[in-house]
C-alpha positions as CSV (number, residue, x, y, z in Angstrom):
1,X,16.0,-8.9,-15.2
2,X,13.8,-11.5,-15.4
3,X,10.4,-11.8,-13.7
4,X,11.5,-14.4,-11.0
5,X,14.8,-13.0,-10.4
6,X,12.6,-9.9,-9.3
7,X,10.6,-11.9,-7.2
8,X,13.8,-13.8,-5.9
9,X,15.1,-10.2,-4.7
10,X,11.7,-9.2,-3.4
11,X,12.0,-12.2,-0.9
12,X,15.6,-11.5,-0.1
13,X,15.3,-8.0,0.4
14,X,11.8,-8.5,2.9
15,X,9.8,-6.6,0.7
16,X,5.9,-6.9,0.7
17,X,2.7,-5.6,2.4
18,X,3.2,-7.3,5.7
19,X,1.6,-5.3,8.5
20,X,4.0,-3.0,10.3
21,X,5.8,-3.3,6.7
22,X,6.2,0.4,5.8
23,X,8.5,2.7,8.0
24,X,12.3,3.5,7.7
25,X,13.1,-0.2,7.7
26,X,11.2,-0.5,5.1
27,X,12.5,2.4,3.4
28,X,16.0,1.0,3.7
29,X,15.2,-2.4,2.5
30,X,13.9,-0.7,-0.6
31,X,16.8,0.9,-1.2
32,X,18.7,-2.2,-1.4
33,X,16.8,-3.5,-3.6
34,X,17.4,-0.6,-6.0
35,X,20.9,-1.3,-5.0
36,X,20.5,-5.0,-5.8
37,X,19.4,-3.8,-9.5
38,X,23.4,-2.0,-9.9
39,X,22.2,1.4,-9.4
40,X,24.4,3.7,-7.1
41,X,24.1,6.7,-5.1
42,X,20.8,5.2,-4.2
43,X,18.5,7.6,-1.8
44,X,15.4,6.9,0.2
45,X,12.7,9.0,1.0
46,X,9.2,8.1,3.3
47,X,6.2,10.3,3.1
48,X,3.3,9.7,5.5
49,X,-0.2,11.1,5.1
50,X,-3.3,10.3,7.5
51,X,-6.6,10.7,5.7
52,X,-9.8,10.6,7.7
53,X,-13.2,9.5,6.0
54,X,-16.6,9.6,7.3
55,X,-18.5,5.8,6.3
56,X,-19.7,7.1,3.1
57,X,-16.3,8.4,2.1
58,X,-15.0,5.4,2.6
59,X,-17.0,3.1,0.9
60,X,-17.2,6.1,-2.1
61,X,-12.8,5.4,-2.2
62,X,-13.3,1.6,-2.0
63,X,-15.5,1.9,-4.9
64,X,-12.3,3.0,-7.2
65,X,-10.9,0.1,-6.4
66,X,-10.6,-2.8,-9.6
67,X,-10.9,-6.0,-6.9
68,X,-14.1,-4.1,-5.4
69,X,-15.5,-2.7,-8.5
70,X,-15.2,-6.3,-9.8
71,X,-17.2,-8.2,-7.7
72,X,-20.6,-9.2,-8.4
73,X,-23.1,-5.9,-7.8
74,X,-25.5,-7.5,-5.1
75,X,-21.8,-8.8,-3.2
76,X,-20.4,-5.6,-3.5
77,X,-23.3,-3.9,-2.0
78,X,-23.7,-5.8,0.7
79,X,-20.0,-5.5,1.3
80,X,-20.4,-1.8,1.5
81,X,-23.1,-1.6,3.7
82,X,-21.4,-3.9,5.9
83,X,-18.3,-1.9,5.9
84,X,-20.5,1.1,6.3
85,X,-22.5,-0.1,9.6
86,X,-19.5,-1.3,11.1
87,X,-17.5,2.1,10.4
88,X,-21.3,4.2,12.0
89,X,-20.8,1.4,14.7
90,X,-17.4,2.5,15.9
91,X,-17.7,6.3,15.9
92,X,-18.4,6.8,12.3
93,X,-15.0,7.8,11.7
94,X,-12.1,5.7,9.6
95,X,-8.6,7.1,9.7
96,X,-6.2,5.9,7.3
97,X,-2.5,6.2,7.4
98,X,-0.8,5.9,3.6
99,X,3.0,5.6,3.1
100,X,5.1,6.6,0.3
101,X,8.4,5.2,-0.2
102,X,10.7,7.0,-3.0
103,X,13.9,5.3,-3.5
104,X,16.2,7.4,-6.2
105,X,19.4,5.4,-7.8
106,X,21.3,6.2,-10.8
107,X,22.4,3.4,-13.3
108,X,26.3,3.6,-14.0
């Protein structure tokens, strides 16, 4: 399938990084995008994992990111240390929730 076409189906099906975007509904939409693709027997799975990080942990995880590891050093260091006074401000603690979505189909 064509890029486009994927991109059509992502818009049909609701897909995308909305806030709020990733629980069962979400699950479910993914599925029937899998669906969408011909693939049957299609299954859905969510996985949640909270991950707590102290203000250097954080900004020691945002520094594997490509878009943060890209930016210009002086930017990205002042970046950081604003991220990290304003993490020290509020408790010094940053919980993050991740979500997983697995959606299994089989081509016939």
């Amino acid at each position: 399938m064509q890029r486009r076409d994927s991109k059509r189906l992502r818009q049909v099906h609701g897909l995308g990084h909305a806030p709020g975007a990733h629980g069962e509904e979400a699950a479910q939409k993914r599925a029937g995008f899998v669906k969408a693709y011909g693939c049957a027997g299609v299954h859905s799975a969510l996985y949640q994992t909270t991950a707590g990080y102290d203000a250097q942990g954080w900004i020691e995880r945002l520094n594997t990111n490509s878009d943060h590891r890209a930016l210009p050093e002086k930017r990205r260091l002042a970046l950081f240390g604003a991220i990290e006074d304003a993490i020290n401000a509020f408790g010094g603690r940053y919980t993050v929730t991740n979500t997983s979505i697995l959606c299994l189909g089989r081509k016939p």
